[in-house]
ChimeraX commands (.cxc) that place a marker at each C-alpha (Angstrom):
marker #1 position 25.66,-3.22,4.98 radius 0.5
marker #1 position 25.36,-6.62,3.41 radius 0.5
marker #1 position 21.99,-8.46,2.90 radius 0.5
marker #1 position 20.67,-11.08,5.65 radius 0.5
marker #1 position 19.20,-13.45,3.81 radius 0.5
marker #1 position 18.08,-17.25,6.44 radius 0.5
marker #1 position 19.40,-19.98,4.60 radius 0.5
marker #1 position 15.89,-21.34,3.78 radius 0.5
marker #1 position 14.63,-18.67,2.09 radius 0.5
marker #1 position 14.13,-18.76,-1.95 radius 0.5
marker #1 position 15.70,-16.06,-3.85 radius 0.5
marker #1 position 14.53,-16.86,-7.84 radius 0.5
marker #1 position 16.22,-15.39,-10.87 radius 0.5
marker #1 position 15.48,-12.07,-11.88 radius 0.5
marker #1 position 15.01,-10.51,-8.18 radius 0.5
marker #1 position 17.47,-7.62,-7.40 radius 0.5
marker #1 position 18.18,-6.67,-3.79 radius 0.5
marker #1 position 19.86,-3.42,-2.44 radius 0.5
marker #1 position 21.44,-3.36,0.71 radius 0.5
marker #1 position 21.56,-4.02,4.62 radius 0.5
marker #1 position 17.64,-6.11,4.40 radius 0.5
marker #1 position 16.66,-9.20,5.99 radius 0.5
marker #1 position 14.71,-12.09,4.59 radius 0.5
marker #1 position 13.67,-14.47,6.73 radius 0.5
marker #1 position 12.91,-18.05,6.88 radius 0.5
marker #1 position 10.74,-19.91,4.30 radius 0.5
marker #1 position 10.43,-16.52,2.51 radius 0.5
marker #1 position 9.92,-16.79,-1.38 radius 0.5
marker #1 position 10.73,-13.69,-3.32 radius 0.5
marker #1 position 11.31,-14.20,-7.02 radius 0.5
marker #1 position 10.94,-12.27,-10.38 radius 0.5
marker #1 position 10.90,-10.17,-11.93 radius 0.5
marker #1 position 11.20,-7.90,-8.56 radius 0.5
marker #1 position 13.32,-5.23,-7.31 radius 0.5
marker #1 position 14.03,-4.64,-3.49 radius 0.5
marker #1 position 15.54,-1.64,-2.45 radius 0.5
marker #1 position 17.61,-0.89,1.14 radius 0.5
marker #1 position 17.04,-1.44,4.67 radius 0.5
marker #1 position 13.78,-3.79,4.19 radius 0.5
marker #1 position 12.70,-5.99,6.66 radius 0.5
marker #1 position 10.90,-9.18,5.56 radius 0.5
marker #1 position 9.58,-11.81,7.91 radius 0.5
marker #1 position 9.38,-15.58,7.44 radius 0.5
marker #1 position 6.39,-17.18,5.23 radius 0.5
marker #1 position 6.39,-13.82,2.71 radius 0.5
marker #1 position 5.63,-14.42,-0.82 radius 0.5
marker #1 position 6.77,-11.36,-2.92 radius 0.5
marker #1 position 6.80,-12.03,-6.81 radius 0.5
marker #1 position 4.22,-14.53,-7.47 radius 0.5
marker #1 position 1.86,-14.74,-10.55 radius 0.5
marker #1 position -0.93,-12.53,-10.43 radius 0.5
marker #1 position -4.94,-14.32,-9.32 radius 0.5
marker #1 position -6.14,-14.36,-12.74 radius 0.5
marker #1 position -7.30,-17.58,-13.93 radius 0.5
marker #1 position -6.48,-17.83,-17.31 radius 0.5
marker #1 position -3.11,-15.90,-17.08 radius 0.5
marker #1 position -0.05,-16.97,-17.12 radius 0.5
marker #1 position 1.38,-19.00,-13.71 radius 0.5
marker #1 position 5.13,-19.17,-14.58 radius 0.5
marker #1 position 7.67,-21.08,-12.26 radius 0.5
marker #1 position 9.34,-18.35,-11.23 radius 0.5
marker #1 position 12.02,-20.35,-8.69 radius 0.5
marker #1 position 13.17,-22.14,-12.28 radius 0.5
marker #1 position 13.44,-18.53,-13.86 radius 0.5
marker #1 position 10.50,-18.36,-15.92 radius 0.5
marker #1 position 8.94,-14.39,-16.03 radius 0.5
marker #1 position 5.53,-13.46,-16.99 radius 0.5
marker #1 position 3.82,-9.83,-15.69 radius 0.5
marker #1 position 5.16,-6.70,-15.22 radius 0.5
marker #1 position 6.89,-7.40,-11.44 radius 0.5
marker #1 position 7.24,-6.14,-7.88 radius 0.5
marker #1 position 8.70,-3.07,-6.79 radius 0.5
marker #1 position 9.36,-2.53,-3.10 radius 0.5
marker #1 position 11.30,0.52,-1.74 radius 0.5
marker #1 position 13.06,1.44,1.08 radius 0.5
marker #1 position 12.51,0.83,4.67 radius 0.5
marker #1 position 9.33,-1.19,4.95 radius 0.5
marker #1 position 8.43,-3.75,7.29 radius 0.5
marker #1 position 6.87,-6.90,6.13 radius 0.5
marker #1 position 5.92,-8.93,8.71 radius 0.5
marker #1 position 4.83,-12.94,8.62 radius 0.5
marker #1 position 2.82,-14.11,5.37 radius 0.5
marker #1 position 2.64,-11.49,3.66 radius 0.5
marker #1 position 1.64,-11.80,0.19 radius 0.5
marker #1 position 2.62,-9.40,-2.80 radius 0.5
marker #1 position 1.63,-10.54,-6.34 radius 0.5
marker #1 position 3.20,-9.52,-9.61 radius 0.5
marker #1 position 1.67,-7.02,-11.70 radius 0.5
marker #1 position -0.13,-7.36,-15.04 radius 0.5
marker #1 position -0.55,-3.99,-16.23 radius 0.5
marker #1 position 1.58,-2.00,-14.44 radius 0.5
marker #1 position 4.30,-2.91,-11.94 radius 0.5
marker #1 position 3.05,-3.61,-8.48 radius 0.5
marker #1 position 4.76,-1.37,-5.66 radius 0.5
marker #1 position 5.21,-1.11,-2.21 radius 0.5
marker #1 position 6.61,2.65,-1.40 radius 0.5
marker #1 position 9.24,3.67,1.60 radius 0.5
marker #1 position 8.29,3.22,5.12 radius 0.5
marker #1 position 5.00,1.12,4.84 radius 0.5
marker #1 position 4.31,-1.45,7.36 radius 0.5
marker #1 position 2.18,-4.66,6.26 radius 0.5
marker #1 position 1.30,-6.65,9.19 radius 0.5
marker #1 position 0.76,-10.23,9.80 radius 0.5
marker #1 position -1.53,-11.83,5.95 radius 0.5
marker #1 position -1.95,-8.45,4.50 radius 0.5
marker #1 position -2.21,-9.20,0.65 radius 0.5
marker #1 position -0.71,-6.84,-2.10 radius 0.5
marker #1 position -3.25,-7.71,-5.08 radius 0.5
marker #1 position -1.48,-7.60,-8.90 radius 0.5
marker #1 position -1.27,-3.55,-10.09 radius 0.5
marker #1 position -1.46,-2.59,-6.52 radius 0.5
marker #1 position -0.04,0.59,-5.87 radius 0.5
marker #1 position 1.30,1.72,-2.20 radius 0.5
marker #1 position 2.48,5.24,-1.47 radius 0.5
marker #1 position 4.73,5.57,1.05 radius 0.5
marker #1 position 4.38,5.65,5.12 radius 0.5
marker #1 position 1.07,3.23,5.17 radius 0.5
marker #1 position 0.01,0.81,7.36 radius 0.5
marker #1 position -1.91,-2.31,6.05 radius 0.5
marker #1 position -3.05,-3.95,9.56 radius 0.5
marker #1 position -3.16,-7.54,9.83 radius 0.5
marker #1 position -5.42,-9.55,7.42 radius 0.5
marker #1 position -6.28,-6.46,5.19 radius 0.5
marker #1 position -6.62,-7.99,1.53 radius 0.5
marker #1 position -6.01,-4.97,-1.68 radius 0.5
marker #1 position -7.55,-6.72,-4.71 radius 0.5
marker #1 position -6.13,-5.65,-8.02 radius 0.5
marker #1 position -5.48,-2.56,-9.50 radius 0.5
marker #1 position -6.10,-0.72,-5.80 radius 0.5
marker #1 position -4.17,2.76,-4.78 radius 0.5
marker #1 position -3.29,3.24,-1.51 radius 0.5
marker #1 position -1.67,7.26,-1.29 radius 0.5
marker #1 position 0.40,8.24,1.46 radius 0.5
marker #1 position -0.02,8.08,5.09 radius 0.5
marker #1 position -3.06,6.07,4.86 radius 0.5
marker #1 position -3.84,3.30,7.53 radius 0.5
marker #1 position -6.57,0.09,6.87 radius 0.5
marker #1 position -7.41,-1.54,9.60 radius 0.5
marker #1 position -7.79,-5.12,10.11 radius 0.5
marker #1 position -9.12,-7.88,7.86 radius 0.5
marker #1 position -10.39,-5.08,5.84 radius 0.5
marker #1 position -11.06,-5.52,2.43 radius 0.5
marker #1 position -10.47,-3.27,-0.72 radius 0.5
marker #1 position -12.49,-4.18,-4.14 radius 0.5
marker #1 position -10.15,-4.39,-6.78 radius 0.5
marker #1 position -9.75,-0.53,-8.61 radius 0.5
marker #1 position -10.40,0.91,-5.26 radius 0.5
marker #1 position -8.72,3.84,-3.96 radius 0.5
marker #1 position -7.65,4.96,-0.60 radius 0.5
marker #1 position -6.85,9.10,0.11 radius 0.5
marker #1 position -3.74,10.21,1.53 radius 0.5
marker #1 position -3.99,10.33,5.04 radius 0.5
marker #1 position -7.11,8.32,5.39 radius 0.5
marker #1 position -8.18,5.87,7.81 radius 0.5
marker #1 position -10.21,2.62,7.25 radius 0.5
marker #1 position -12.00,0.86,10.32 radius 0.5
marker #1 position -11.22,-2.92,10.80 radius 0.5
marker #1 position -13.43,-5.37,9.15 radius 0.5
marker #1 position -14.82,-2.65,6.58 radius 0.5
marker #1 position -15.68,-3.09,2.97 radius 0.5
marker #1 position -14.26,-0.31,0.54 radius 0.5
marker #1 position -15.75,-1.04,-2.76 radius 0.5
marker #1 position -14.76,2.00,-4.68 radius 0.5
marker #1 position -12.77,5.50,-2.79 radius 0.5
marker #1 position -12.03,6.52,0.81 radius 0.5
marker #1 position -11.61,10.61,0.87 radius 0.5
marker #1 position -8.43,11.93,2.19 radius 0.5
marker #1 position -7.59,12.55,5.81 radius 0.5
marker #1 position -11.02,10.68,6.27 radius 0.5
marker #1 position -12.11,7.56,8.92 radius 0.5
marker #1 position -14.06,5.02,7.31 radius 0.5
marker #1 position -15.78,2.07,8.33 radius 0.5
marker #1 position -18.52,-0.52,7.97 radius 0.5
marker #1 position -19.69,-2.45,5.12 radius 0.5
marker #1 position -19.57,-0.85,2.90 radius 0.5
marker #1 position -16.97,1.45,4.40 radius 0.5
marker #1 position -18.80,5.18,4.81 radius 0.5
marker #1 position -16.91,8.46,6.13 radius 0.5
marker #1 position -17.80,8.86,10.03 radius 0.5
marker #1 position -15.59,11.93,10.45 radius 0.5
marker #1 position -12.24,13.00,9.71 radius 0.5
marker #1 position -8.48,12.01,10.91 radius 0.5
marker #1 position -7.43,14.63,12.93 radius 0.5
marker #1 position -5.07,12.91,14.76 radius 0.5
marker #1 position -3.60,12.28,11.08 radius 0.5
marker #1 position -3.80,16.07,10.05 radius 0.5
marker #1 position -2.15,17.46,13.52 radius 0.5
marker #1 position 0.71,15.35,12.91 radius 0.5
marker #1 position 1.35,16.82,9.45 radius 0.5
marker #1 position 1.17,20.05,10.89 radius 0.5
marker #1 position -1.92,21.15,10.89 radius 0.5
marker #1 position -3.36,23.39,13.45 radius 0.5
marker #1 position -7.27,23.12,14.85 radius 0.5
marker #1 position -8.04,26.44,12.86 radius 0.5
marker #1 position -6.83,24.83,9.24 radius 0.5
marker #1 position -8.34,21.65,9.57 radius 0.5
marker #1 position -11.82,23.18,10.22 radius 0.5
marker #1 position -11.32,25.28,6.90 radius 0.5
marker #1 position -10.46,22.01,5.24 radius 0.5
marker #1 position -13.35,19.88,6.43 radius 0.5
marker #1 position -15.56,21.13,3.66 radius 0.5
marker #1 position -12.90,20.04,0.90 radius 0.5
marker #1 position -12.31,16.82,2.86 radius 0.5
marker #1 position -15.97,15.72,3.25 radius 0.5
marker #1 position -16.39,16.77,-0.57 radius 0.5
marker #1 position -18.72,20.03,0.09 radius 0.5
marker #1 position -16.31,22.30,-0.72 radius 0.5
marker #1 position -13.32,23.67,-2.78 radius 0.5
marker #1 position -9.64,23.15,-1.43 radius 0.5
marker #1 position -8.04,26.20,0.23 radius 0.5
marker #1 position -4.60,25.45,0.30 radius 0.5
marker #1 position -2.69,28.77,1.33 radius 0.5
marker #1 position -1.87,28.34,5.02 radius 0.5
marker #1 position -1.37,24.36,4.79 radius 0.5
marker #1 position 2.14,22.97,5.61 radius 0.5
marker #1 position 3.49,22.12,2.23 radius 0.5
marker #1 position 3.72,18.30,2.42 radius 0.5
marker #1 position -0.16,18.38,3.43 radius 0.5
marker #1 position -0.76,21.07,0.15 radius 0.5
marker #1 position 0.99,18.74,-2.44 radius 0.5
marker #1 position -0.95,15.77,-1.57 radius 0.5
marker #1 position -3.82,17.75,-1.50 radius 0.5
marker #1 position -3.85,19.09,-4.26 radius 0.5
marker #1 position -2.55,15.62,-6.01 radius 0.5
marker #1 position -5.69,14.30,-4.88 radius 0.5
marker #1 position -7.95,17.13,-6.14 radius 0.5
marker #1 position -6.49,16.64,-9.45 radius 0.5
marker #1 position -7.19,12.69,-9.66 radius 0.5
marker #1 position -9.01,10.86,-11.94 radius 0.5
marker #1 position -12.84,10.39,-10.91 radius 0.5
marker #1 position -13.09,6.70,-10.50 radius 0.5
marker #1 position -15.36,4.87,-13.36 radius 0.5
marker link #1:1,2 radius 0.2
marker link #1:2,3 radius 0.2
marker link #1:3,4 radius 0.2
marker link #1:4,5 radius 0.2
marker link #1:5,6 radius 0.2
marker link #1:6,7 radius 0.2
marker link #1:7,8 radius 0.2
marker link #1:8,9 radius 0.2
marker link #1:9,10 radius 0.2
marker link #1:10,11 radius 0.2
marker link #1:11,12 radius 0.2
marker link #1:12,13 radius 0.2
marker link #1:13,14 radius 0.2
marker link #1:14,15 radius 0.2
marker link #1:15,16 radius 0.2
marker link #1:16,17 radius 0.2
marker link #1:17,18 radius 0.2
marker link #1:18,19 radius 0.2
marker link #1:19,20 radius 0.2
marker link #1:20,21 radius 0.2
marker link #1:21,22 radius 0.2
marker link #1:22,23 radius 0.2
marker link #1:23,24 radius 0.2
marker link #1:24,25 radius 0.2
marker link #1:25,26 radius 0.2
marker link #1:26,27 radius 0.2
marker link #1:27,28 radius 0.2
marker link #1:28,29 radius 0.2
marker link #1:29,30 radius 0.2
marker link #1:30,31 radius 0.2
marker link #1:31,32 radius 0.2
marker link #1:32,33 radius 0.2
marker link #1:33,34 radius 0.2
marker link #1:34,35 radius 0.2
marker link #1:35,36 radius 0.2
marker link #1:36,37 radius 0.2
marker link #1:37,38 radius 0.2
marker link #1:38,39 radius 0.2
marker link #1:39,40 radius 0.2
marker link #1:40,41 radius 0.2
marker link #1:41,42 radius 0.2
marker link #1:42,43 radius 0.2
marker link #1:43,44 radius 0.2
marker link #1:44,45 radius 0.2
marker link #1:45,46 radius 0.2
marker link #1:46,47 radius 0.2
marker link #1:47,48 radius 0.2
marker link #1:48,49 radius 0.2
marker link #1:49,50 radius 0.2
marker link #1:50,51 radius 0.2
marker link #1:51,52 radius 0.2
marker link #1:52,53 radius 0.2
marker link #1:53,54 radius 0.2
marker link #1:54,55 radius 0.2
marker link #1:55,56 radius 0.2
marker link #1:56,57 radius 0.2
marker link #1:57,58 radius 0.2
marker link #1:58,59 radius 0.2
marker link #1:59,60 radius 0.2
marker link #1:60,61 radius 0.2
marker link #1:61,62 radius 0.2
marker link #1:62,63 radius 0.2
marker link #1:63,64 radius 0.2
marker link #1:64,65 radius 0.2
marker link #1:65,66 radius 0.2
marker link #1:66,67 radius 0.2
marker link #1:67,68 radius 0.2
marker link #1:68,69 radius 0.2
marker link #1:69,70 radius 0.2
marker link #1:70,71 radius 0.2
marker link #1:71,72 radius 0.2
marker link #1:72,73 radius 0.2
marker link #1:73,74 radius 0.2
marker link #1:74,75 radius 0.2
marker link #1:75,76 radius 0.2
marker link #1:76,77 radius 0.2
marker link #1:77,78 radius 0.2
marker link #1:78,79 radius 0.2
marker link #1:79,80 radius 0.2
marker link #1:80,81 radius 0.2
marker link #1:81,82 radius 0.2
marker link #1:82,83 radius 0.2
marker link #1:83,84 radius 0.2
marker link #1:84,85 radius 0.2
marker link #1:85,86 radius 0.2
marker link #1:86,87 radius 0.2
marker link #1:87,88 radius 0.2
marker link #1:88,89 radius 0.2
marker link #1:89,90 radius 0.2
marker link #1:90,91 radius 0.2
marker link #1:91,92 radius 0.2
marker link #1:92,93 radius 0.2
marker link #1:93,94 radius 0.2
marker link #1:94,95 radius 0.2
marker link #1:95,96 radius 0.2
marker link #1:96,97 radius 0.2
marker link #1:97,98 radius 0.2
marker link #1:98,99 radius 0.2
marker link #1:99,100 radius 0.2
marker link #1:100,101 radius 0.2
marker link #1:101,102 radius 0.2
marker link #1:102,103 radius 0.2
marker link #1:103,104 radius 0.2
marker link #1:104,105 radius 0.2
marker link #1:105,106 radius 0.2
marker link #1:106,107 radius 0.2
marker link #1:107,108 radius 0.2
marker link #1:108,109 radius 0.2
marker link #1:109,110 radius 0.2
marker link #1:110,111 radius 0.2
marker link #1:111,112 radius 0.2
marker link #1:112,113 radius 0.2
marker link #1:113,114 radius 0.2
marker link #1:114,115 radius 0.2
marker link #1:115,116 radius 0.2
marker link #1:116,117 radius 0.2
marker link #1:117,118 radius 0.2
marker link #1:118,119 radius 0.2
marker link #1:119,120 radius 0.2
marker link #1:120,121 radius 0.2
marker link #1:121,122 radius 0.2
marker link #1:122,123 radius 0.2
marker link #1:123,124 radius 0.2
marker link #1:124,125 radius 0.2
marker link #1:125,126 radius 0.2
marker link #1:126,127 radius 0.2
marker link #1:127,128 radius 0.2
marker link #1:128,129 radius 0.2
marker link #1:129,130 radius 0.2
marker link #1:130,131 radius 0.2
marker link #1:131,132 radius 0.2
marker link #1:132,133 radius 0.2
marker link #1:133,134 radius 0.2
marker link #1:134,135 radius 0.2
marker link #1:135,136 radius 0.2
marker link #1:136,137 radius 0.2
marker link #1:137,138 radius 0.2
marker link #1:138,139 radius 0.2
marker link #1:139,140 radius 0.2
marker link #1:140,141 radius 0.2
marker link #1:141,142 radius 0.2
marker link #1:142,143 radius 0.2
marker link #1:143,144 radius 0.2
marker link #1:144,145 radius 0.2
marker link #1:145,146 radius 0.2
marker link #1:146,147 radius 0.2
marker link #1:147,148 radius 0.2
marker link #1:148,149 radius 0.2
marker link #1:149,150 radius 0.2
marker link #1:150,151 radius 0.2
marker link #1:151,152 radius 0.2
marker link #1:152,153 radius 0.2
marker link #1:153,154 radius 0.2
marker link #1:154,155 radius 0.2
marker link #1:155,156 radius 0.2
marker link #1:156,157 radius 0.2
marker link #1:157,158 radius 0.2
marker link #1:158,159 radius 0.2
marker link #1:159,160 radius 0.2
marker link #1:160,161 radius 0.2
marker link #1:161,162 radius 0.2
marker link #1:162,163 radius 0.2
marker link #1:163,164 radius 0.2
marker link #1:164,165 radius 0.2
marker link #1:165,166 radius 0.2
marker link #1:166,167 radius 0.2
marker link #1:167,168 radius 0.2
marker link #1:168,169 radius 0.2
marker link #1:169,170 radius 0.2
marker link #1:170,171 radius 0.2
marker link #1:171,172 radius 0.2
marker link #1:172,173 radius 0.2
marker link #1:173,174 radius 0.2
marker link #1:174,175 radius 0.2
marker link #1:175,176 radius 0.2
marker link #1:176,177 radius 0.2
marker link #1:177,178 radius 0.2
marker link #1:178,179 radius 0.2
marker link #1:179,180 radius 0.2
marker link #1:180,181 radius 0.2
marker link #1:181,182 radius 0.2
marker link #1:182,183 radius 0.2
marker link #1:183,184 radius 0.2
marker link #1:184,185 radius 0.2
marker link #1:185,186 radius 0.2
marker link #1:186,187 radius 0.2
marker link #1:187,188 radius 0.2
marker link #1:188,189 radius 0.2
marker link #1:189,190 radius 0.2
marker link #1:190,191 radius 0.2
marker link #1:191,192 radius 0.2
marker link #1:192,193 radius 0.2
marker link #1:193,194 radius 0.2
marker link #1:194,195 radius 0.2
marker link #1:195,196 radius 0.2
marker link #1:196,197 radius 0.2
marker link #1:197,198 radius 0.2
marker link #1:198,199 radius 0.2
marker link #1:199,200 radius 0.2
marker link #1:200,201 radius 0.2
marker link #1:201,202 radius 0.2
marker link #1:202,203 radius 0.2
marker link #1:203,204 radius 0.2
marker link #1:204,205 radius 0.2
marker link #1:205,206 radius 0.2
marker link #1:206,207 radius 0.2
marker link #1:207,208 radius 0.2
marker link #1:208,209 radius 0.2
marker link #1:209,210 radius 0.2
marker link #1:210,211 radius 0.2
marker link #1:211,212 radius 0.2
marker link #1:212,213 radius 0.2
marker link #1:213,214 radius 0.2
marker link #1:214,215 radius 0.2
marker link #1:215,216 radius 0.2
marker link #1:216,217 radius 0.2
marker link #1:217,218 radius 0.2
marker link #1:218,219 radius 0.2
marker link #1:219,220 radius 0.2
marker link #1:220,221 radius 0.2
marker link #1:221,222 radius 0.2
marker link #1:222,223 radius 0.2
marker link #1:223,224 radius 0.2
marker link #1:224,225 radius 0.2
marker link #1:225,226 radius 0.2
marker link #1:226,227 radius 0.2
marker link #1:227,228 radius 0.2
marker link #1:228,229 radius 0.2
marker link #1:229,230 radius 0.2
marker link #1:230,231 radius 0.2
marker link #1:231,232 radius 0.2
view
């Protein structure tokens, strides 16, 4: 299906759409940035723009000047009023499939979204942050730039994450600290009562994973995660 695109909205050089997405009023989405299918983004979104660094480069994208490494946004996502995603410096900046950023959620420069998360309304991701799949931050939350979120994990609104959230975790205050873990999350990935109570240990770092009897979605990003990086 063709593009819906309001007749307001600025669509610079260098920005390549896929199919059957809407772009709303007084959106500005310019390059370099790739959009894949079935997106739908609401008025007031800024996707492309220069990265917050103050003595980098602030190009005039509309005019077709590039600087940074772009924006990469997949299939499927909803990205609702004022939403801001900033060009990458380092690496591209991406937005996965089926993520839903609500109402001034920010996308920081080198941000990287999995797919299926939720950034509530007002949640700000400063630079270089992670986000792996399935993960949900609450409201006017706020990630410190190099943080990293777990797959699965949950972030209380108006927390402060200054450096990891474990997977299939809830998290909240300032700073954000583990108060138990997402079952809700885990059940509806398939996991019964008796496997998340064998993973609890691994989730609440006190133990080794065990990854036999998990459904095999849960197991690969599992065992993604206890393969990662430690964080500096």
């Amino acid at each position: 299906m063709a593009n819906r695109i309001h007749q307001t909205a600025i669509i610079g050089e260098g920005v390549e759409l896929g199919d059957d997405n809407v772009i709303g009023p007084y959106s500005v989405i310019v390059g370099r940035t790739t959009i894949g299918n079935g997106n739908w983004i609401g008025p007031h979104v800024t996707i492309g723009t220069p990265a917050e660094d103050k003595g980098g480069p602030h190009p005039v994208a509309w005019e077709g000047e590039f600087a940074g490494e772009g924006v990469r946004i997949g299939d499927r996502n909803k990205i609702r009023e004022y939403v801001t995603v900033h060009q990458g410096t380092k690496v591209v900046t991406s937005v996965g499939d089926d993520c839903y950023l609500l109402v001034r959620s920010h996308v920081g420069h080198d941000v990287i979204l999995d797919d299926n998360i939720v950034l509530a309304c007002s949640a700000q991701l400063g630079g270089h942050t992670h986000v792996w799949s399935h993960a949900n931050i609450g409201m006017s939350t706020v990630v410190h730039q190099h943080g990293r979120i777990g797959p699965g994990a949950m972030v209380g609104m108006g927390s402060a994450v200054r450096k990891e959230v474990p997977a299939f975790t809830i998290s909240v205050g300032n700073p954000a600290r583990v108060s138990g873990l997402n079952v809700v999350g885990l059940q509806r990935r398939g996991c019964d009562e008796a496997t998340i109570e064998a993973l609890q240990p691994f989730l609440t770092g006190k133990g080794e994973l065990t990854a036999d009897s998990l459904p095999e979605e849960i197991s690969t990003l599992l065992k993604a995660w206890a393969a990662r990086t430690p964080l500096a």
